[in-house]
C-alpha atoms as an extended CHARMM CRD file, in Angstrom:
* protein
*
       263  EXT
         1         1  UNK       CA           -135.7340000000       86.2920000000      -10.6180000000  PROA      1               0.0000000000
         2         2  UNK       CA           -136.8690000000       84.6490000000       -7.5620000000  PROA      2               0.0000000000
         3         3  UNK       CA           -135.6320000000       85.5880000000       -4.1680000000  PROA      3               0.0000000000
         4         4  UNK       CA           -133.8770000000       82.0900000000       -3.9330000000  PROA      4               0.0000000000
         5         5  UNK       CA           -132.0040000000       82.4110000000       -6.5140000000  PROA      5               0.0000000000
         6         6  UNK       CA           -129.9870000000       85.6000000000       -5.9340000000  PROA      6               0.0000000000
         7         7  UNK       CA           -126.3620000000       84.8440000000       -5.1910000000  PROA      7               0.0000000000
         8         8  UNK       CA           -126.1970000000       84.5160000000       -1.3130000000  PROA      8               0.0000000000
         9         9  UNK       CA           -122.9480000000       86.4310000000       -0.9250000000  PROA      9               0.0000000000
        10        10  UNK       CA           -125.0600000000       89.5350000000       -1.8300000000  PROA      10              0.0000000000
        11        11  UNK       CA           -127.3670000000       89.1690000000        1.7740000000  PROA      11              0.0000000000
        12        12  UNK       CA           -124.2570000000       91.0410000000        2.9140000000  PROA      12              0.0000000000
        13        13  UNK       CA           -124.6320000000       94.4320000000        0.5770000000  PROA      13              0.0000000000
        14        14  UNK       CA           -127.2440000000       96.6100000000        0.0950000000  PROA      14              0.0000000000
        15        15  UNK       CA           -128.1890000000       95.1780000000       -3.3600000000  PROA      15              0.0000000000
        16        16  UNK       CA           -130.5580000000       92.2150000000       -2.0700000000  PROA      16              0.0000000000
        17        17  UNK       CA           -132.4700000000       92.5160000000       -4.9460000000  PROA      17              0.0000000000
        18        18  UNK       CA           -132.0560000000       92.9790000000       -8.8070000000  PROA      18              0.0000000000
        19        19  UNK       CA           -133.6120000000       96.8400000000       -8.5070000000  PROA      19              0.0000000000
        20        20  UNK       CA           -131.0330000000       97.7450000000       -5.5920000000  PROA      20              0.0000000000
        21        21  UNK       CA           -127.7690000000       96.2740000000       -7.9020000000  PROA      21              0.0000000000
        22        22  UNK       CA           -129.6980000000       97.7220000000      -11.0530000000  PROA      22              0.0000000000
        23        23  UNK       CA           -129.8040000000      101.3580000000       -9.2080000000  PROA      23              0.0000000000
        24        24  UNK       CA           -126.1900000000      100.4250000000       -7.6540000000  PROA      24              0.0000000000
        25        25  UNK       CA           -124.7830000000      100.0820000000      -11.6930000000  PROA      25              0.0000000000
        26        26  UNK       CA           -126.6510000000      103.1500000000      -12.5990000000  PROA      26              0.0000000000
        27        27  UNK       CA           -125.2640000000      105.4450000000      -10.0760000000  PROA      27              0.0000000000
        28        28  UNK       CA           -121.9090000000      104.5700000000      -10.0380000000  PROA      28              0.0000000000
        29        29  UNK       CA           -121.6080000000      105.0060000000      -14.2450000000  PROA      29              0.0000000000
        30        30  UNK       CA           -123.0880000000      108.4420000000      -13.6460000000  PROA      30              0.0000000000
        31        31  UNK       CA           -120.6120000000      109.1200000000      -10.8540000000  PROA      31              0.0000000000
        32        32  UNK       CA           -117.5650000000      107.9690000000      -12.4540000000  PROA      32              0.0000000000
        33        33  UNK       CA           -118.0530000000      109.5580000000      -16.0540000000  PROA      33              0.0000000000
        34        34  UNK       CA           -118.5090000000      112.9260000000      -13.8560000000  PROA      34              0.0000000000
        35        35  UNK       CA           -115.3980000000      112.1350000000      -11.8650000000  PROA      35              0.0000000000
        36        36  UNK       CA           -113.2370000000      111.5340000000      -15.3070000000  PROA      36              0.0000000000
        37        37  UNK       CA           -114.1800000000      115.2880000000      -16.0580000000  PROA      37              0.0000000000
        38        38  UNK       CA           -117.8040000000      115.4660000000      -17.7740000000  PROA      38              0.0000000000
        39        39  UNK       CA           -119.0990000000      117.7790000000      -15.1580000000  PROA      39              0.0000000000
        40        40  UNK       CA           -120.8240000000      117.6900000000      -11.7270000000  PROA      40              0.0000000000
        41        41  UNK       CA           -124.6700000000      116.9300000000      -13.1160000000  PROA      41              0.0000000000
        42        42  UNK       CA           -123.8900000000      112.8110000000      -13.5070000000  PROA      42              0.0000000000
        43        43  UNK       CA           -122.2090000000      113.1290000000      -10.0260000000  PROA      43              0.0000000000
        44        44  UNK       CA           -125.6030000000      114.5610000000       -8.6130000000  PROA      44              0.0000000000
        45        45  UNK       CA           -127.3820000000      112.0590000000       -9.7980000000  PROA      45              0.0000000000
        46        46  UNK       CA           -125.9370000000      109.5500000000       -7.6240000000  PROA      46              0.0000000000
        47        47  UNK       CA           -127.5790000000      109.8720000000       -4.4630000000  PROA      47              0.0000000000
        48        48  UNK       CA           -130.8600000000      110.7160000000       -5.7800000000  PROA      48              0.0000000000
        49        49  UNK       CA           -130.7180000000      107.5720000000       -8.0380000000  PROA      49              0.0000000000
        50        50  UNK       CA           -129.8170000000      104.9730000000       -5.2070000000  PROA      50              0.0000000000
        51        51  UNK       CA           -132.2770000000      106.7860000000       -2.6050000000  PROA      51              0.0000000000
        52        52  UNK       CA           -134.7180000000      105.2280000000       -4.8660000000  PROA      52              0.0000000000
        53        53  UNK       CA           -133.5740000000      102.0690000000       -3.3490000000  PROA      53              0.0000000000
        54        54  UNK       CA           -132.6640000000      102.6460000000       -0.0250000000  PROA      54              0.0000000000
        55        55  UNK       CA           -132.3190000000      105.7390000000        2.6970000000  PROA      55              0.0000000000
        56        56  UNK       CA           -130.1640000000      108.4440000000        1.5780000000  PROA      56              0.0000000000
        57        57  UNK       CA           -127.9740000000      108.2240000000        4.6470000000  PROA      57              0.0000000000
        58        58  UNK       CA           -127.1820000000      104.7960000000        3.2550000000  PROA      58              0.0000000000
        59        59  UNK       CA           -127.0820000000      105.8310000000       -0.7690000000  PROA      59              0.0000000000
        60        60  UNK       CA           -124.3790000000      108.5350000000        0.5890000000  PROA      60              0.0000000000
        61        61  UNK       CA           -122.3740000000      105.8670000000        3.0360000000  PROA      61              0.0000000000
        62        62  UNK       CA           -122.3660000000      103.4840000000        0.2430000000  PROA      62              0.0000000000
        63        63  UNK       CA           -120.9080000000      106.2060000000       -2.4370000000  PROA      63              0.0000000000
        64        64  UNK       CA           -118.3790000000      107.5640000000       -0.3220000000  PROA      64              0.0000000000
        65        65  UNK       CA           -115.9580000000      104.6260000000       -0.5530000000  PROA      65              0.0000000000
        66        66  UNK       CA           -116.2470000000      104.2040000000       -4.1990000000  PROA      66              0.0000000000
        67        67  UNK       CA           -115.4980000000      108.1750000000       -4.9640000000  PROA      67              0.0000000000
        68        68  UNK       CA           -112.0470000000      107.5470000000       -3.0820000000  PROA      68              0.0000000000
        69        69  UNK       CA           -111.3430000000      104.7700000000       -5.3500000000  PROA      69              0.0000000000
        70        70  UNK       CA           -112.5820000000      107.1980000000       -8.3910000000  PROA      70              0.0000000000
        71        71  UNK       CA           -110.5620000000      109.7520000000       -7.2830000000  PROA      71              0.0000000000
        72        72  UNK       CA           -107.2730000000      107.4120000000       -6.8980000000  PROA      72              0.0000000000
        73        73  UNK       CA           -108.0970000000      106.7720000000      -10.6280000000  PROA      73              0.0000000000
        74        74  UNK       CA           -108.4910000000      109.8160000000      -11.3070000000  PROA      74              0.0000000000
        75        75  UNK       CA           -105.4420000000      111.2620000000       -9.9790000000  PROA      75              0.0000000000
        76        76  UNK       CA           -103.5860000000      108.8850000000      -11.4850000000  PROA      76              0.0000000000
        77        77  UNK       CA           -105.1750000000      109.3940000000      -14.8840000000  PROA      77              0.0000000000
        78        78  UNK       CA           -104.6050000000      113.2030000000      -14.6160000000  PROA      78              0.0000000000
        79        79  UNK       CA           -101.2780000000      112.7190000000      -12.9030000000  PROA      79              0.0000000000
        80        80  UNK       CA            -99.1700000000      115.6670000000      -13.1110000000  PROA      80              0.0000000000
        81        81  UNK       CA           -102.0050000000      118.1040000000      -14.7660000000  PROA      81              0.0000000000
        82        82  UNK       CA           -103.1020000000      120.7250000000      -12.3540000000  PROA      82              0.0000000000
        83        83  UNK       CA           -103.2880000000      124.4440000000      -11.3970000000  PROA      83              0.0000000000
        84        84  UNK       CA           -101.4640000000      124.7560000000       -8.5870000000  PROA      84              0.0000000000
        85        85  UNK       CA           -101.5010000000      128.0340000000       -7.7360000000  PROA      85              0.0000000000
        86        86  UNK       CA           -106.2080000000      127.1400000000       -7.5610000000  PROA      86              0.0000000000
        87        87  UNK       CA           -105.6160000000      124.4930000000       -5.4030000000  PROA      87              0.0000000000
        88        88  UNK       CA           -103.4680000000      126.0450000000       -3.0380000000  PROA      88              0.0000000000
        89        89  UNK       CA           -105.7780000000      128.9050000000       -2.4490000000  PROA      89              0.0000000000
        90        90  UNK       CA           -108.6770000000      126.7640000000       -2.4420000000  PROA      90              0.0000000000
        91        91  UNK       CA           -107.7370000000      123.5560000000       -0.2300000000  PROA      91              0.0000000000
        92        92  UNK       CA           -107.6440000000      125.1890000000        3.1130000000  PROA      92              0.0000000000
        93        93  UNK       CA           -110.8860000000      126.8410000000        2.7790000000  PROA      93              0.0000000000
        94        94  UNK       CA           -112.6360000000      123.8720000000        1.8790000000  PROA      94              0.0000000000
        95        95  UNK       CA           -110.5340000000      122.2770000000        5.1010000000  PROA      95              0.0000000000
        96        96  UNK       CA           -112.6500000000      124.1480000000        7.2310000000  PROA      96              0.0000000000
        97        97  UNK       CA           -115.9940000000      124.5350000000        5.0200000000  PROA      97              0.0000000000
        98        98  UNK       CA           -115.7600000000      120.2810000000        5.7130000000  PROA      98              0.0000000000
        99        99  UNK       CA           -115.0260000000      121.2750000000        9.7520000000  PROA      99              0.0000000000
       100       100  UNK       CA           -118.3690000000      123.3760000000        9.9980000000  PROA      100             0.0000000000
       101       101  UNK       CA           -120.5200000000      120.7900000000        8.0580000000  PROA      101             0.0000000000
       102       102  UNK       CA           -118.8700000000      117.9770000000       10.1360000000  PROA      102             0.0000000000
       103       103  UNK       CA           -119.6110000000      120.1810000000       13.7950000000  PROA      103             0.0000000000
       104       104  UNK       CA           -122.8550000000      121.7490000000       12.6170000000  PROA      104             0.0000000000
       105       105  UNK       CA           -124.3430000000      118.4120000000       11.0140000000  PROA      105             0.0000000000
       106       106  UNK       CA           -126.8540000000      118.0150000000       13.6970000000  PROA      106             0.0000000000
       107       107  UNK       CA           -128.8590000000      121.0420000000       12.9290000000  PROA      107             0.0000000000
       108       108  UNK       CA           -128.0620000000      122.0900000000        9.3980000000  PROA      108             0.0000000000
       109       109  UNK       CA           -131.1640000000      121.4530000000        7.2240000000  PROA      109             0.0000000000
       110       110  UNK       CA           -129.7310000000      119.6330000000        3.6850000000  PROA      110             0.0000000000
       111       111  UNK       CA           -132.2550000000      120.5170000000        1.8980000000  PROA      111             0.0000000000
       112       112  UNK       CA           -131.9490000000      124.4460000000        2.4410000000  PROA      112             0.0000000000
       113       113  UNK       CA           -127.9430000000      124.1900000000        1.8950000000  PROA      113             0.0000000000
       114       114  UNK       CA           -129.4370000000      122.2320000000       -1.4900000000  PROA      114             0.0000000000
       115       115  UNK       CA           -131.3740000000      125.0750000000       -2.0380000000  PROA      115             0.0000000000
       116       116  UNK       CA           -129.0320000000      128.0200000000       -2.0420000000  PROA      116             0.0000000000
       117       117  UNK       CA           -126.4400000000      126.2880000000       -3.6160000000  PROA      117             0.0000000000
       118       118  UNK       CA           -128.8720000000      125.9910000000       -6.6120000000  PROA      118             0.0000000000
       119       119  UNK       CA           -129.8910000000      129.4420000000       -6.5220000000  PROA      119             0.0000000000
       120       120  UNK       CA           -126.2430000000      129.9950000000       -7.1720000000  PROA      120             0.0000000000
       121       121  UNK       CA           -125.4430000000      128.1050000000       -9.2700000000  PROA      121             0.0000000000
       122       122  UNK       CA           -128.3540000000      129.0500000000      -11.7880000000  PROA      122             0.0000000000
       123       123  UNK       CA           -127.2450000000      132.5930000000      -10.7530000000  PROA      123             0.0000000000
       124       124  UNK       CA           -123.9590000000      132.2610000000      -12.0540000000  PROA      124             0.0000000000
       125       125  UNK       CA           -125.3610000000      130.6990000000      -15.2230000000  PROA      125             0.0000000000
       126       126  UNK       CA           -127.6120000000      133.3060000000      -16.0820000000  PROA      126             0.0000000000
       127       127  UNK       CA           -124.7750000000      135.9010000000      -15.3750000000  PROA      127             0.0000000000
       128       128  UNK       CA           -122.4340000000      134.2330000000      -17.6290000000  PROA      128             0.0000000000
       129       129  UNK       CA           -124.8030000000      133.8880000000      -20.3760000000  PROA      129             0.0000000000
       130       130  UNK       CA           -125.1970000000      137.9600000000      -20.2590000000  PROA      130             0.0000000000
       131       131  UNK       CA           -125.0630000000      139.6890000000      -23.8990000000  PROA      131             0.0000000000
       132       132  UNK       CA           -121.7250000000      140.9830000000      -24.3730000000  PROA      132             0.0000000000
       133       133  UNK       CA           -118.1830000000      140.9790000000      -25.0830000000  PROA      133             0.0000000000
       134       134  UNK       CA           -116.6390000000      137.2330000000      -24.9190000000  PROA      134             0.0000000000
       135       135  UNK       CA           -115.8920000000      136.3320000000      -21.4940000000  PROA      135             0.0000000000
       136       136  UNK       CA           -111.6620000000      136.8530000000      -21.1160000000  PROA      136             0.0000000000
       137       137  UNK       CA           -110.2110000000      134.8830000000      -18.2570000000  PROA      137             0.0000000000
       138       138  UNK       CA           -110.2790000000      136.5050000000      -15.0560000000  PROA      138             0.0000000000
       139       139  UNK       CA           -107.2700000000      136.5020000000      -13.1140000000  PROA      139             0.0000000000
       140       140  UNK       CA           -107.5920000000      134.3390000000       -9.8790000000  PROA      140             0.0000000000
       141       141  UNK       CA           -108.8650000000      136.4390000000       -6.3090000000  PROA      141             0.0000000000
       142       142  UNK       CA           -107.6310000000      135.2790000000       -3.3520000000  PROA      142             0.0000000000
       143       143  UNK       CA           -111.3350000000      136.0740000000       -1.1180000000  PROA      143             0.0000000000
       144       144  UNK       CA           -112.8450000000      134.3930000000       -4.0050000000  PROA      144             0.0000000000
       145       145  UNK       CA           -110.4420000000      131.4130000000       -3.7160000000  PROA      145             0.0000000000
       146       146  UNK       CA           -111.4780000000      131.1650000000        0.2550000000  PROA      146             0.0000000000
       147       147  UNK       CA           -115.0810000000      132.0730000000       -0.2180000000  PROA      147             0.0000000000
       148       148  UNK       CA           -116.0410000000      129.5640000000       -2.7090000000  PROA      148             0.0000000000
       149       149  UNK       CA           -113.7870000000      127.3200000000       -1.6870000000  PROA      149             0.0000000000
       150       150  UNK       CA           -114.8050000000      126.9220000000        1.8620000000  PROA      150             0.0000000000
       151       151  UNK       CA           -118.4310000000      126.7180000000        0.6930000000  PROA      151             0.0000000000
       152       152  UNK       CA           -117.6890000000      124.0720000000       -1.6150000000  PROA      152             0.0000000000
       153       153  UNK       CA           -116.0370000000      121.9700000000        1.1370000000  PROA      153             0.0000000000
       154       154  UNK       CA           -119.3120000000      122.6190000000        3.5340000000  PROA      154             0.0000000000
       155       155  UNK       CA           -121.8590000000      121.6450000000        0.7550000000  PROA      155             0.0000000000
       156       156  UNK       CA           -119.9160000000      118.6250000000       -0.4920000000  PROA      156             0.0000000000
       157       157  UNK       CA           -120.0390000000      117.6380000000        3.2620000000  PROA      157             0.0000000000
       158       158  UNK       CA           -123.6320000000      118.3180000000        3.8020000000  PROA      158             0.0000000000
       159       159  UNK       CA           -125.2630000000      117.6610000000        0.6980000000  PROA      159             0.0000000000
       160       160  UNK       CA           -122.4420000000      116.1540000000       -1.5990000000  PROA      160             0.0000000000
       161       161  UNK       CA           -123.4290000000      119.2300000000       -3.8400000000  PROA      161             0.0000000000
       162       162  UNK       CA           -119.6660000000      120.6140000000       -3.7600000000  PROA      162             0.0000000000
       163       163  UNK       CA           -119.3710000000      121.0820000000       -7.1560000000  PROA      163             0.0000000000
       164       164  UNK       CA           -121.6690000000      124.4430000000       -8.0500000000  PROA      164             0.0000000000
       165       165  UNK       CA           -119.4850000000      126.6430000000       -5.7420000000  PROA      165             0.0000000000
       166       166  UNK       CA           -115.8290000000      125.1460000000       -7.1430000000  PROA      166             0.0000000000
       167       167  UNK       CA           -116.8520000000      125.7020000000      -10.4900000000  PROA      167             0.0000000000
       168       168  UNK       CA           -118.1100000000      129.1660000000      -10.2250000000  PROA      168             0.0000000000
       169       169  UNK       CA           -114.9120000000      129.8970000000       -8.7440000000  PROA      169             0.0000000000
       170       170  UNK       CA           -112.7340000000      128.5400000000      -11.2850000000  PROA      170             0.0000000000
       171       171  UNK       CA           -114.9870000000      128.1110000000      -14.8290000000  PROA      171             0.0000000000
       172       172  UNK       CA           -113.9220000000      131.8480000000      -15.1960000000  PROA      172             0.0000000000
       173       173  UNK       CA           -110.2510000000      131.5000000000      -15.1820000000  PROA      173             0.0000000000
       174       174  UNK       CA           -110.6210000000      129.7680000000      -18.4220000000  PROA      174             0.0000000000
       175       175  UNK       CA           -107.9870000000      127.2710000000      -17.6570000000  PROA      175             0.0000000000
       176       176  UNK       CA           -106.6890000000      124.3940000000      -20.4120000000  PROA      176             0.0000000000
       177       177  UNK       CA           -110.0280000000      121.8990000000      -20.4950000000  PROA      177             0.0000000000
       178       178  UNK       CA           -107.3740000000      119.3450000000      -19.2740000000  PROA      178             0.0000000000
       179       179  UNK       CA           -105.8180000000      121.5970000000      -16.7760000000  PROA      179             0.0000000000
       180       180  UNK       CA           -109.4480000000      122.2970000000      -15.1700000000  PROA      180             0.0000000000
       181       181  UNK       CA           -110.2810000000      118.8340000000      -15.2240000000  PROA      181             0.0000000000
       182       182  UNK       CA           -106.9530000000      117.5680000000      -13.4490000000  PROA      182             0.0000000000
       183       183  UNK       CA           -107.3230000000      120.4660000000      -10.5060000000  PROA      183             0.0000000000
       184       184  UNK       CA           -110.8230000000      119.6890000000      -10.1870000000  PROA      184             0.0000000000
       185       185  UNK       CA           -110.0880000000      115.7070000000       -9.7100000000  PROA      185             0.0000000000
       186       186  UNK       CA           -106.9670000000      116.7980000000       -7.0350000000  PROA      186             0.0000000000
       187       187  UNK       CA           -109.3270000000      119.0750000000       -5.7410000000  PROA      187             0.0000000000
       188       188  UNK       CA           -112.4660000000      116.9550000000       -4.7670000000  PROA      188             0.0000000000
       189       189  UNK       CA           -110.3730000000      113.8870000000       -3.9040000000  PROA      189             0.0000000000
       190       190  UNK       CA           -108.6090000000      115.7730000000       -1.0180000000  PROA      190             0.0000000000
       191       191  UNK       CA           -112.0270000000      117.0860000000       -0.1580000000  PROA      191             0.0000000000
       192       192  UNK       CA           -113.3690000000      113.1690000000        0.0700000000  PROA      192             0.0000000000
       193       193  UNK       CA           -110.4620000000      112.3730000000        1.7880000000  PROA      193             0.0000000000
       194       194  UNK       CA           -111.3090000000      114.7330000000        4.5750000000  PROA      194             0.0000000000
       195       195  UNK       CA           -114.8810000000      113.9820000000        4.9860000000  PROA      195             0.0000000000
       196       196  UNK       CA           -113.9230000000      110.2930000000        5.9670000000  PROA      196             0.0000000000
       197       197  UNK       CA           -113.4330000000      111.0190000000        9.0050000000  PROA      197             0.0000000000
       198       198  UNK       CA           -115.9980000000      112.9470000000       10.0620000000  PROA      198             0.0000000000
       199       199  UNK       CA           -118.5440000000      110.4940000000        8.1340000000  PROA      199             0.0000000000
       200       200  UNK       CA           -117.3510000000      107.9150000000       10.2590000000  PROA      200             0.0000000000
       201       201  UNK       CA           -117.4240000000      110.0310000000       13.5690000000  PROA      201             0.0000000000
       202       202  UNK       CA           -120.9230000000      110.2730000000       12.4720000000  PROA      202             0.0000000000
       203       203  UNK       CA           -121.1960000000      106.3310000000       12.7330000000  PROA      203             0.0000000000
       204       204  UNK       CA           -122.4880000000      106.4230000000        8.1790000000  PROA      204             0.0000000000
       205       205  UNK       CA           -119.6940000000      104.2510000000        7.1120000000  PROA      205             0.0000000000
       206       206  UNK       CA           -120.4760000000      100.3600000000        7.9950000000  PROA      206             0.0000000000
       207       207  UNK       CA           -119.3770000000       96.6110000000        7.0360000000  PROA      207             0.0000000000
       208       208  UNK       CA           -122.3080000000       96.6330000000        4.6790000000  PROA      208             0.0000000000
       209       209  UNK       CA           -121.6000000000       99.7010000000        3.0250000000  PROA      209             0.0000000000
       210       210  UNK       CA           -118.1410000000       98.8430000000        2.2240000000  PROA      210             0.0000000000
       211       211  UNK       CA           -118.9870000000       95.3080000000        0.8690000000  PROA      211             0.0000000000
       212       212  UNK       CA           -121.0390000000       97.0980000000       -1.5290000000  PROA      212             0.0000000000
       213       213  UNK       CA           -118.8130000000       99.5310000000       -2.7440000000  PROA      213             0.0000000000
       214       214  UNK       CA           -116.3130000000       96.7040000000       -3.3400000000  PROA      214             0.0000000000
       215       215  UNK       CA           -118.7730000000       95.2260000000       -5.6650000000  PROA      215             0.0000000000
       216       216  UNK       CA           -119.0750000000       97.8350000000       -7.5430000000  PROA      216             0.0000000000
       217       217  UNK       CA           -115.2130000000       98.4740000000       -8.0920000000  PROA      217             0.0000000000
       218       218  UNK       CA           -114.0960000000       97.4460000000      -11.4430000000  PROA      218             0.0000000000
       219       219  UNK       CA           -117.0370000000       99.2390000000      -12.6540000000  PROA      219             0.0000000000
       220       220  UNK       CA           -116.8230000000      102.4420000000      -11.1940000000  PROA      220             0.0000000000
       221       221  UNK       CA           -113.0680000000      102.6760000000      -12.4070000000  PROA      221             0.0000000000
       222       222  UNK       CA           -114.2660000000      102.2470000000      -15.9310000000  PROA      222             0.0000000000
       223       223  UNK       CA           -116.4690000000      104.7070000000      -16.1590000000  PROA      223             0.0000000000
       224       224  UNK       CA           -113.9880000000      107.2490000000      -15.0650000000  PROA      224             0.0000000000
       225       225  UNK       CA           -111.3360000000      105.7720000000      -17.4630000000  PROA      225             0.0000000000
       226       226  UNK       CA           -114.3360000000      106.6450000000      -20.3730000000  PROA      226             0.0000000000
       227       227  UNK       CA           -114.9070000000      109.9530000000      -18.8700000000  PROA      227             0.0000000000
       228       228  UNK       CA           -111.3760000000      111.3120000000      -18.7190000000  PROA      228             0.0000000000
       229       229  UNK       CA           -111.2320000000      109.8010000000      -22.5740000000  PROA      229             0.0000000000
       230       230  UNK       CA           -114.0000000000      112.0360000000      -23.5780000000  PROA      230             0.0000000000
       231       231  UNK       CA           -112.3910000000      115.0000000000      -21.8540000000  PROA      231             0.0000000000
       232       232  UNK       CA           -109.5990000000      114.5970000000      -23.7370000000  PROA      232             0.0000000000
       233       233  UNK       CA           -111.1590000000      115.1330000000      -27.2300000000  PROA      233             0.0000000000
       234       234  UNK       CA           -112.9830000000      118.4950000000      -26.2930000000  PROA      234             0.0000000000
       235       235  UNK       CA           -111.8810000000      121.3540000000      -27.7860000000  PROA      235             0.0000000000
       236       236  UNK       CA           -112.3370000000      124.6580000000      -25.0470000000  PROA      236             0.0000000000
       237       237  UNK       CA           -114.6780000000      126.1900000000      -27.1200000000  PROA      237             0.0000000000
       238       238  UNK       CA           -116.7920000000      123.1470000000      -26.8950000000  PROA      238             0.0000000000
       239       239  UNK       CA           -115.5780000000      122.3320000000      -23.0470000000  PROA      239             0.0000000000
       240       240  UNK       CA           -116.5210000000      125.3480000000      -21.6910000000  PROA      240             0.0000000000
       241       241  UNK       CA           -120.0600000000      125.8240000000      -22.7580000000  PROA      241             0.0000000000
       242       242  UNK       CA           -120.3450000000      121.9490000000      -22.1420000000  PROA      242             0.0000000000
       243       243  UNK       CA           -119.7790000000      122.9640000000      -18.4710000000  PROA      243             0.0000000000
       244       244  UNK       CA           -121.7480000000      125.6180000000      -17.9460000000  PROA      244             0.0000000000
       245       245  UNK       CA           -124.6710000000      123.9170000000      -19.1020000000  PROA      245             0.0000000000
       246       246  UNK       CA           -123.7060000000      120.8180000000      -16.3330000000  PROA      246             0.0000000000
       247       247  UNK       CA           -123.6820000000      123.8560000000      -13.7380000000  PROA      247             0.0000000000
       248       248  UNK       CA           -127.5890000000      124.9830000000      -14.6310000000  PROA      248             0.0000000000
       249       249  UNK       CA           -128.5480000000      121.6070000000      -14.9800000000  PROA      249             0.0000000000
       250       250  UNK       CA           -126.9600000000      120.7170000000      -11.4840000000  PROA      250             0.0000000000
       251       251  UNK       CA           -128.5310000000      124.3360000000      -10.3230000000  PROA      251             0.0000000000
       252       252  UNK       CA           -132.0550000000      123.1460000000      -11.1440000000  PROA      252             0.0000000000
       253       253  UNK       CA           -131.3220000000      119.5530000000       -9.7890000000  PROA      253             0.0000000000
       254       254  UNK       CA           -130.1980000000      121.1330000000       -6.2180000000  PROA      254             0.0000000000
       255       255  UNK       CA           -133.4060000000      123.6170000000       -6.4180000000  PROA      255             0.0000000000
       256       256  UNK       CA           -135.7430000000      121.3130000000       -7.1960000000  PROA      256             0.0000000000
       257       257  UNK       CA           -134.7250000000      118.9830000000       -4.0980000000  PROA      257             0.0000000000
       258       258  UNK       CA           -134.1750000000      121.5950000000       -2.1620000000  PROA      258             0.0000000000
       259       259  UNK       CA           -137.9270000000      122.7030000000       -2.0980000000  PROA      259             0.0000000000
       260       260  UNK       CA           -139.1500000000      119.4480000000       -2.2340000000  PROA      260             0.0000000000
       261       261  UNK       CA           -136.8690000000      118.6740000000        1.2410000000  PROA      261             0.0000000000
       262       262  UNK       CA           -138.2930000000      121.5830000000        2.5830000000  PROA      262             0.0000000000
       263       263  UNK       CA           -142.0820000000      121.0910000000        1.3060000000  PROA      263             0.0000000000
């Protein structure tokens, strides 16, 4: 297709091109099917697939808006299914994990926090995959809550890799597959919530960014819509495994760009 003949009202978005809206589609079906509960690896994706396009400053600006929408859909999707007692132990901490990105975003290297935060996440993969007894669920400790909590609201500031250090935190409470999903979904869109306004103290969030999210709308709430339907037919036994496999995969994903960013 010819440069003339791409719709005009798209010199106003990032998606001048068939290859930008092509990567634009792409990411935002991996995103949303990960925000409707099938684990944090399609989420991660996201970035990396539109920073094929354009800067990943921009790829991050531009995702922001729509993972408010995805969250609005997903709260109302999972309305009324949470663990309370996770999110009120957790929230705070990731309050002021969000604070410390947002004050010490000038000099924190993303591609180290990448890096740690896949070393772990593989960690805690390889440690649940230990030889032994099944894994009971653990009952819930309140450092753990804060620890992992307030890391998960720095890295999903930083690096938007917050999802590594929620789920190590809560995969071993072994919670109802729609009960984990539901908290995760309240969990993240409070986080996004926060970050908005340090992202736009940090001047990322412009007139072209939001035009493009807006494109991208309608499709970004199907895909959660066909993600939270999936969840919904998974048995725990299949669930759980299911997401710990999205954690290594994410683990590797984070440790690979993390020494890359750092070659």
């Amino acid at each position: 297709m010819g440069a003339a003949a791409w719709p005009d009202f798209l010199v106003h978005t990032h998606f001048s091109d068939p290859a930008t809206l092509l990567a634009g589609v792409v990411a935002v079906v991996l995103v949303g099917l990960s925000k409707g509960g099938l684990g944090g690896a399609f989420a991660l994706l996201g970035v990396p697939v539109l920073a094929l396009v354009m800067s990943p400053v921009q790829a991050a600006a531009l995702l922001l808006p729509l993972l408010l929408m995805m969250d609005a859909v997903g709260l109302w999707t999972w309305r009324g299914v949470y663990h309370r007692a996770t999110l009120v132990a957790m929230l705070p901490a990731a309050a002021v994990g969000i604070a410390v990105g947002g004050l010490t975003a000038a000099v924190t290297s993303e591609a180290l926090v990448r890096l740690i935060v896949g070393v772990l996440a593989l960690g805690f993969v390889l440690r649940s995959l230990r030889p032994g007894p099944s894994v009971a669920a653990r009952a819930p400790s309140r450092w753990s809550a804060w620890f992992w909590g307030a890391l998960a609201g720095f890295t999903s500031f930083v690096a938007h890799a917050g999802g590594p250090p929620y789920q190590v935190h809560t995969l071993p409470l072994r919670l109802d597959p729609r009960v984990y999903t539901g908290t995760a979904v309240v969990f993240f869109a409070v986080v996004n919530v926060v970050k908005v306004v340090p992202y736009v103290a940090l001047g990322q969030l412009d007139g072209r960014a939001l035009a493009s999210a807006a494109l991208l709308v309608p499709l970004a709430a199907l895909a959660v819509l066909v993600g939270a339907a999936l969840v919904r037919r998974m048995r725990s036994e299949v669930f759980y495994p299911f997401m710990l496999a999205m954690v290594g995969v994410v683990g590797l994903r984070l440790v690979y760009d993390g020494i890359r960013g750092l070659g």
